[in-house]
Backbone as a chain_set.jsonl record, in Angstrom:
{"seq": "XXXXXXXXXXXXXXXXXXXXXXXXXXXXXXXXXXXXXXXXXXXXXXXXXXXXXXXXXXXXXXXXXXXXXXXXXXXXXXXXXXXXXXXXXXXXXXXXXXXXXXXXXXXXXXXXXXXXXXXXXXXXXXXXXXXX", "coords": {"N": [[145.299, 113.283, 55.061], [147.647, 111.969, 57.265], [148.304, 108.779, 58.415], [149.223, 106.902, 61.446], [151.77, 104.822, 62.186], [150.474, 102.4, 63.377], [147.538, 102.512, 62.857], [148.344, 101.935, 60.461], [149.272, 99.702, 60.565], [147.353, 98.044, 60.43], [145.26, 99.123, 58.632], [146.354, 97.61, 56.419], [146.651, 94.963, 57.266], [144.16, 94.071, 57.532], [143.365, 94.589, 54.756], [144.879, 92.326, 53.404], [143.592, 90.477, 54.802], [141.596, 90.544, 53.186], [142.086, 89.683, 50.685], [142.776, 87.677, 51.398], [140.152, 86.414, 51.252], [138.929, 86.661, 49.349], [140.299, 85.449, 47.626], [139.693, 82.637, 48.357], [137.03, 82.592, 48.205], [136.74, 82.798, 45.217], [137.986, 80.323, 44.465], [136.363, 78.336, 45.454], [133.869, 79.712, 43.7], [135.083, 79.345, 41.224], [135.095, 76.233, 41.244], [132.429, 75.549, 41.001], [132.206, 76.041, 38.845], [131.644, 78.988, 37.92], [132.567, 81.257, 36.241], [132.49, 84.202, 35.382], [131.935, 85.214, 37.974], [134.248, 84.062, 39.57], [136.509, 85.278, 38.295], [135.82, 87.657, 38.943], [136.404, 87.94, 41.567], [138.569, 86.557, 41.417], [140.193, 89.214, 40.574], [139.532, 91.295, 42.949], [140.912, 89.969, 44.659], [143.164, 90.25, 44.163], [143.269, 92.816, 43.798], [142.869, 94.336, 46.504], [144.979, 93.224, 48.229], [146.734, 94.808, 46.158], [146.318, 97.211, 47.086], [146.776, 97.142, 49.911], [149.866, 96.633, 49.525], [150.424, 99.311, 48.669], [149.321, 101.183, 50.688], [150.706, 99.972, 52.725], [153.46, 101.402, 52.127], [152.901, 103.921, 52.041], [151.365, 104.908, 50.274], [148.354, 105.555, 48.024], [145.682, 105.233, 46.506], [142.553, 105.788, 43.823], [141.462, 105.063, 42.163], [140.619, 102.46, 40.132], [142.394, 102.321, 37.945], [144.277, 103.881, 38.432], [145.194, 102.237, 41.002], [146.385, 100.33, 40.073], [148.189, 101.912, 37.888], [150.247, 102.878, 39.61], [150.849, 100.906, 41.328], [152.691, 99.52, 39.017], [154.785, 101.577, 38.651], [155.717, 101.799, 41.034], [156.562, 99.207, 41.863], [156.637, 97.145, 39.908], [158.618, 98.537, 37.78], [160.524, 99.184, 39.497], [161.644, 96.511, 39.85], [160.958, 95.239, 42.004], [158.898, 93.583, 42.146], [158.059, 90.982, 39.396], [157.909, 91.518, 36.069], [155.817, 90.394, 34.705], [153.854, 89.386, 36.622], [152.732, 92.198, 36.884], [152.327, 92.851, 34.447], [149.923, 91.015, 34.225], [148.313, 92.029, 36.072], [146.864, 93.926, 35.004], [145.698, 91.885, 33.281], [143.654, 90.933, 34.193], [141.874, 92.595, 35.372], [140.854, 93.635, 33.425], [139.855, 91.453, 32.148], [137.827, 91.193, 34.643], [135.925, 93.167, 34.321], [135.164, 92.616, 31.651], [133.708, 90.404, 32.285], [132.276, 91.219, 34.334], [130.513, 93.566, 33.219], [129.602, 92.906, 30.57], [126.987, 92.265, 28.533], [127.173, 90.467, 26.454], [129.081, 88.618, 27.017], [130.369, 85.922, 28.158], [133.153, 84.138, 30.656], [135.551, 81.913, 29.983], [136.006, 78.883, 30.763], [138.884, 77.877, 30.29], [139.918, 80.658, 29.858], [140.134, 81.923, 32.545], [141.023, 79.75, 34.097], [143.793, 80.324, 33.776], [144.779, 82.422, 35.183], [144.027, 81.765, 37.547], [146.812, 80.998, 38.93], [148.915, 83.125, 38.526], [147.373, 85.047, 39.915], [147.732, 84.194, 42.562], [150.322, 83.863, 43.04], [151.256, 86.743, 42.796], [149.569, 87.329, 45.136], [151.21, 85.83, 46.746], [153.898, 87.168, 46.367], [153.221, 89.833, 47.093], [152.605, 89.573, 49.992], [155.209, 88.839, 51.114], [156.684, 91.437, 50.069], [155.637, 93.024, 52.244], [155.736, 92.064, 54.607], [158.992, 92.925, 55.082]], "CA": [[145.509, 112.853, 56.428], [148.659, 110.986, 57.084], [147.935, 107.718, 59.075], [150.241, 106.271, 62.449], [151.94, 103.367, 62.04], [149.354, 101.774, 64.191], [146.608, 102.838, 61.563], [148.611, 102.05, 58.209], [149.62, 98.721, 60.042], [145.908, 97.722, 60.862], [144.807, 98.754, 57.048], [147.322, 96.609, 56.074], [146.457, 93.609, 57.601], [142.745, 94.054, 57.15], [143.412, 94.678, 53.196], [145.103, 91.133, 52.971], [142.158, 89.694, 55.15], [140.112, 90.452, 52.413], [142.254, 89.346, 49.769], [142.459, 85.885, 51.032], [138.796, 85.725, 51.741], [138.196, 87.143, 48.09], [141.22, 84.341, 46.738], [139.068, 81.331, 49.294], [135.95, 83.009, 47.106], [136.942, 82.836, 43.437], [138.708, 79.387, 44.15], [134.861, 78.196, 45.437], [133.918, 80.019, 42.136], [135.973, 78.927, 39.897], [134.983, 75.051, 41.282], [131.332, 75.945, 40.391], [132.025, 76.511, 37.387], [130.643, 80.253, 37.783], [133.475, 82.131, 35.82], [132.484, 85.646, 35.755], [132.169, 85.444, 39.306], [135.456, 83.742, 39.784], [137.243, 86.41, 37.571], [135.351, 89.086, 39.884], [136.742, 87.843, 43.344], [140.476, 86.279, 41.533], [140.256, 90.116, 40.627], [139.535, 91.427, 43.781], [141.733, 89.197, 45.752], [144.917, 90.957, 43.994], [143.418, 94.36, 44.472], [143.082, 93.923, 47.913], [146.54, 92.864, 48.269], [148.047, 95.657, 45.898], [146.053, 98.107, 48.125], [147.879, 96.581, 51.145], [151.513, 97.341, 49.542], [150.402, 100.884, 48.83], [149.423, 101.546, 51.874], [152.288, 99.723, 53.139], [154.32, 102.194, 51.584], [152.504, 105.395, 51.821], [150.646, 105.242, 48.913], [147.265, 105.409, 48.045], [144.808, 105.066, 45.242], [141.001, 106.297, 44.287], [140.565, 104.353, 41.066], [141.407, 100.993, 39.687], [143.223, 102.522, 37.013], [145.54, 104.632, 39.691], [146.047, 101.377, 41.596], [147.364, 99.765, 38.773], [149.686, 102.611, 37.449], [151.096, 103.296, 40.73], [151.615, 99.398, 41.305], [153.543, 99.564, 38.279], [155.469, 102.807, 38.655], [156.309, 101.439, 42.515], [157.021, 98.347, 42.234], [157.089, 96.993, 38.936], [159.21, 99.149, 37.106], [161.755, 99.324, 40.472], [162.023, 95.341, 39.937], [160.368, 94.632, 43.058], [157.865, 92.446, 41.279], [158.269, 90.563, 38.311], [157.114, 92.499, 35.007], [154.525, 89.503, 34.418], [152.649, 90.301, 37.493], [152.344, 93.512, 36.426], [150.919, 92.549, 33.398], [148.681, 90.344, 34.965], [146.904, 92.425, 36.786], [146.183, 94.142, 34.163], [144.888, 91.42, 32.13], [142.68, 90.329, 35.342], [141.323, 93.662, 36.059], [140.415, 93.721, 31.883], [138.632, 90.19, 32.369], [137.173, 91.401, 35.058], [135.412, 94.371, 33.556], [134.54, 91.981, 30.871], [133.063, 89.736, 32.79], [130.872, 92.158, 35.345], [130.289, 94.55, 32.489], [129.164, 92.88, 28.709], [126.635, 91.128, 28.588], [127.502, 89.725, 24.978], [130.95, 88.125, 26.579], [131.032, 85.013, 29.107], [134.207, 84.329, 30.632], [135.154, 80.536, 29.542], [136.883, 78.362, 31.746], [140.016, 78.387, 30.024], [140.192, 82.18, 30.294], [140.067, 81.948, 34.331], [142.215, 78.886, 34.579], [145.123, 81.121, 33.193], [144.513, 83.499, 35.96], [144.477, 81.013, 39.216], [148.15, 80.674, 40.101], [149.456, 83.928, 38.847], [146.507, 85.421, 41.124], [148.139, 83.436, 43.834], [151.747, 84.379, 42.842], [151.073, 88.404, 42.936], [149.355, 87.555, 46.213], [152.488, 86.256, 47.815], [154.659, 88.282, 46.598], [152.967, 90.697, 47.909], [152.788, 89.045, 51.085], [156.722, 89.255, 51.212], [156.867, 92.893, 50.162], [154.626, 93.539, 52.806], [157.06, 91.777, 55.798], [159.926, 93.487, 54.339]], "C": [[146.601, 111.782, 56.458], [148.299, 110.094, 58.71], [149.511, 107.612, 60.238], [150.509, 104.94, 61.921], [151.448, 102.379, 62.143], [148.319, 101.647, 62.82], [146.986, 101.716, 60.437], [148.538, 100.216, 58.691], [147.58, 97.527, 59.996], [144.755, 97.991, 59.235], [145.083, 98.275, 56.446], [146.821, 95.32, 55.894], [144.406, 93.393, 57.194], [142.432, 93.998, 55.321], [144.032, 93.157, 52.614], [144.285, 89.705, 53.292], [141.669, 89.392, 54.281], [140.836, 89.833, 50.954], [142.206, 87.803, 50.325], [141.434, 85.59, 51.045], [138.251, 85.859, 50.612], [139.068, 85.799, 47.218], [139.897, 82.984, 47.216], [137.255, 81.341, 48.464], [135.899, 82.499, 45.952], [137.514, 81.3, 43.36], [136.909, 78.848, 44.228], [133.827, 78.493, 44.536], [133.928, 79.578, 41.157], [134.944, 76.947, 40.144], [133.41, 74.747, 41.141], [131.205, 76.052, 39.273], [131.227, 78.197, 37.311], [131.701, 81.181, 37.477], [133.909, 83.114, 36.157], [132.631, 85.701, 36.64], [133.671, 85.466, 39.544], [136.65, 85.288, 39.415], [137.051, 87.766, 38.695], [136.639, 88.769, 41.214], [138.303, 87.4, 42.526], [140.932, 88.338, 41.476], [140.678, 91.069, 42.063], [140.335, 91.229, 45.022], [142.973, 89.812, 45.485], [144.639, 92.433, 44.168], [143.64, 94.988, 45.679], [145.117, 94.265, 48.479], [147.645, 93.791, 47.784], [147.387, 96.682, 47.148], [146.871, 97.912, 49.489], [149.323, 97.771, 50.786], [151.214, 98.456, 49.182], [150.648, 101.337, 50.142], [150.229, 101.272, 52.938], [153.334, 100.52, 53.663], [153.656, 103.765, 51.301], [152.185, 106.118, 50.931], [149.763, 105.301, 48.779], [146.436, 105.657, 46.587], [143.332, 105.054, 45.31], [140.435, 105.446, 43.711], [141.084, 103.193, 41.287], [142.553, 101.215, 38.365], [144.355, 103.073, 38.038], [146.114, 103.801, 40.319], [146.702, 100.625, 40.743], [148.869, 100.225, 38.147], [150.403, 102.842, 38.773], [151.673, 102.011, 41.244], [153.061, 99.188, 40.377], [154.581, 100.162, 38.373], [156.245, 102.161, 39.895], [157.267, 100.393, 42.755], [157.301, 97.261, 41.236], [158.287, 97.088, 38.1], [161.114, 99.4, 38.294], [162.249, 98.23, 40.329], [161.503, 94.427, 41.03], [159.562, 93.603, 42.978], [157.64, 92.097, 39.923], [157.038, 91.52, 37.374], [155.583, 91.507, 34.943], [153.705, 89.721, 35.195], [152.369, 91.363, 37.351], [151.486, 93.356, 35.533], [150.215, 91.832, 33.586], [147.859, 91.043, 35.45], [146.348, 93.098, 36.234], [145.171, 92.975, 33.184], [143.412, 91.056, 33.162], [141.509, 91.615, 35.48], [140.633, 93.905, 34.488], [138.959, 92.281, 31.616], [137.503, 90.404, 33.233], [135.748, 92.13, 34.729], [134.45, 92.963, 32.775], [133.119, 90.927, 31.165], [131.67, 90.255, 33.643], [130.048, 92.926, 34.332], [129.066, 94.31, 30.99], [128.865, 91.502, 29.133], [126.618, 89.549, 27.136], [128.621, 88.583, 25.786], [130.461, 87.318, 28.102], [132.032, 84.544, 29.52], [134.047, 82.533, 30.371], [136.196, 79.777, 30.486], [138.28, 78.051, 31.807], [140.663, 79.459, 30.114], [140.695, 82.276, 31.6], [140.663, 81.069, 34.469], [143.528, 79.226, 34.162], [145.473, 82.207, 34.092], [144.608, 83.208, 37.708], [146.028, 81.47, 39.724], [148.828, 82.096, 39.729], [148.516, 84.674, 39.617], [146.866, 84.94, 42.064], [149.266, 83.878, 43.962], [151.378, 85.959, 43.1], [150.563, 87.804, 44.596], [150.836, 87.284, 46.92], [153.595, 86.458, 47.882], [154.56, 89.412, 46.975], [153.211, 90.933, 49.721], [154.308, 89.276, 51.454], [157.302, 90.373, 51.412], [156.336, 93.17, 51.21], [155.613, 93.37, 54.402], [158.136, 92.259, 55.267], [159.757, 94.266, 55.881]], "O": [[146.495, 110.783, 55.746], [148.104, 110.626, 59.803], [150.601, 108.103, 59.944], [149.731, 104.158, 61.374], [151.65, 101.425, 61.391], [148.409, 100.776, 61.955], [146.276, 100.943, 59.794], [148.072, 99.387, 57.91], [147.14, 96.505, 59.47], [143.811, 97.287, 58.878], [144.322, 98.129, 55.49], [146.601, 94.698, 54.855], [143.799, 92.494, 56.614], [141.461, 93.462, 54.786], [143.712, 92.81, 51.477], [144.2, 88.611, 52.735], [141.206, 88.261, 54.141], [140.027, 89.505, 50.086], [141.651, 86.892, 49.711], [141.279, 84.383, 50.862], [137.14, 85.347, 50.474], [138.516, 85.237, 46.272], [139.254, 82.477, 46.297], [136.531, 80.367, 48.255], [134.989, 81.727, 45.65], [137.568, 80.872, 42.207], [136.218, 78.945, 43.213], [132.881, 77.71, 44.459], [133.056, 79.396, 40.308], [134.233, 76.542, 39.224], [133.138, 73.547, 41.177], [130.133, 76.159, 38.677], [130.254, 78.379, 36.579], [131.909, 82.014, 38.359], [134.927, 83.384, 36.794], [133.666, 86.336, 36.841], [134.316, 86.503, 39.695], [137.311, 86.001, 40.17], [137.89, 88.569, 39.101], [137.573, 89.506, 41.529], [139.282, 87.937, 43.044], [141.82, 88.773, 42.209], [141.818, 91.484, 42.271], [140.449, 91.934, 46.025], [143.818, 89.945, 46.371], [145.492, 93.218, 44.581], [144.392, 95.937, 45.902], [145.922, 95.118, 48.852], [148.783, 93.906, 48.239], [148.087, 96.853, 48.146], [147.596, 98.813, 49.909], [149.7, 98.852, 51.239], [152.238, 99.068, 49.487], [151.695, 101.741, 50.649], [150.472, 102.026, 53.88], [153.91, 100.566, 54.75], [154.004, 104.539, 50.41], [152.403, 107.297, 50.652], [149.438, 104.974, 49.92], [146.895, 106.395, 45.715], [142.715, 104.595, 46.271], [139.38, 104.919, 44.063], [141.783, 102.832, 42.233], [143.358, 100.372, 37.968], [145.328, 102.355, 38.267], [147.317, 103.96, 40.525], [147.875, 100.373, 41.017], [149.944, 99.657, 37.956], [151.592, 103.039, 38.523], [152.857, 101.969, 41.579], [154.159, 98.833, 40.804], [155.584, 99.467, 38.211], [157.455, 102.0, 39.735], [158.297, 100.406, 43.428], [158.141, 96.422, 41.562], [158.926, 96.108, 37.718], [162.27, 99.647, 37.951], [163.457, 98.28, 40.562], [161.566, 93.197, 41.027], [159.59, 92.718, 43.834], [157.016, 92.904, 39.233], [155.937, 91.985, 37.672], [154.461, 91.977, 35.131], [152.671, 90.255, 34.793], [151.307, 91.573, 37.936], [150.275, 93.574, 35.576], [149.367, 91.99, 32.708], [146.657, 90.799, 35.338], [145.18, 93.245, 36.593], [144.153, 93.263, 32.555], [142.278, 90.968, 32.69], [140.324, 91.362, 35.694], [139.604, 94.57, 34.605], [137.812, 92.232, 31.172], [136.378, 90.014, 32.918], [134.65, 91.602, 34.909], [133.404, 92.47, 33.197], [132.049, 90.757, 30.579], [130.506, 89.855, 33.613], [128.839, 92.961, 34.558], [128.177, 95.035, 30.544], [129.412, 90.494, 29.58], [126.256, 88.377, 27.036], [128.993, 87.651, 25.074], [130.21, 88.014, 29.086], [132.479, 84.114, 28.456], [132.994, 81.902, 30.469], [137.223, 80.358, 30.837], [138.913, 77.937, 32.857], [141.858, 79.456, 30.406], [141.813, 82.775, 31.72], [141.373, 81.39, 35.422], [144.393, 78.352, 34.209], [146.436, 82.918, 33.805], [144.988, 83.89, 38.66], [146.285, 82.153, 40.715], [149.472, 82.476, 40.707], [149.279, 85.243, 40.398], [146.079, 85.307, 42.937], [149.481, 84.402, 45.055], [151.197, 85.995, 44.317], [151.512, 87.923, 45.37], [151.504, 88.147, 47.489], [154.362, 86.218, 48.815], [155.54, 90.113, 47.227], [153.68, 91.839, 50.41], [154.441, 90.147, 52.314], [158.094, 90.647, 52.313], [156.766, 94.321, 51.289], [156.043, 94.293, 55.094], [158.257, 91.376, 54.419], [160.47, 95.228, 56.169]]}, "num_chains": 1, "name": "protein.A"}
């Protein structure tokens, strides 16, 4: 089903809603000291956000692996967004996992304080791409 402008711009804006409310989360998180969590929602807050510039751009994604490679492939690899955010969101979306997933593995507060500001950076460069 291909969406109206109206539509795409209204999933748009609703998809960056939720990333700041998932960033305003994980920062509240993080200042808890409640890691895993944190990791969940800094996670979240950039998925959000790549979902946005997909859909932006007339893209779309089922998995978390698909939004990832197609982030990459789109907008990565075009230059549009620094390679490091790229690999960031991979490492975020890997912590994440780790964190929701195994219960052997706590995330440590050094882990997740490596993860704040480029979780903030991907958001607004996204934000940018997005007014474009």
């Amino acid at each position: 089903m291909k969406l109206k402008e109206e539509e795409r711009n209204t999933l748009v804006r609703l998809q960056m809603e939720k990333a700041h409310l998932f960033l305003q989360q994980a920062d509240e998180m993080y200042k808890q000291h409640y890691w895993d969590i944190a990791s969940n929602r800094y996670y979240y807050a950039c998925y959000h956000a790549v979902q946005a510039l997909l859909i932006k751009n007339g893209l779309s994604s089922h998995t978390h692996d698909g939004l990832i490679t197609s982030f990459g492939l789109h907008f990565v690899k075009t230059g549009k967004v620094d390679r490091k955010l790229g690999a960031f969101l991979s490492r975020i979306e890997q912590l994440r996992k780790k964190g929701d997933y195994n219960c052997f593995y706590s995330i440590s507060e050094e882990e997740i304080a490596t993860m704040i500001e480029p979780a903030k950076e991907l958001i607004l460069r996204i934000e940018e791409l997005i007014a474009v």
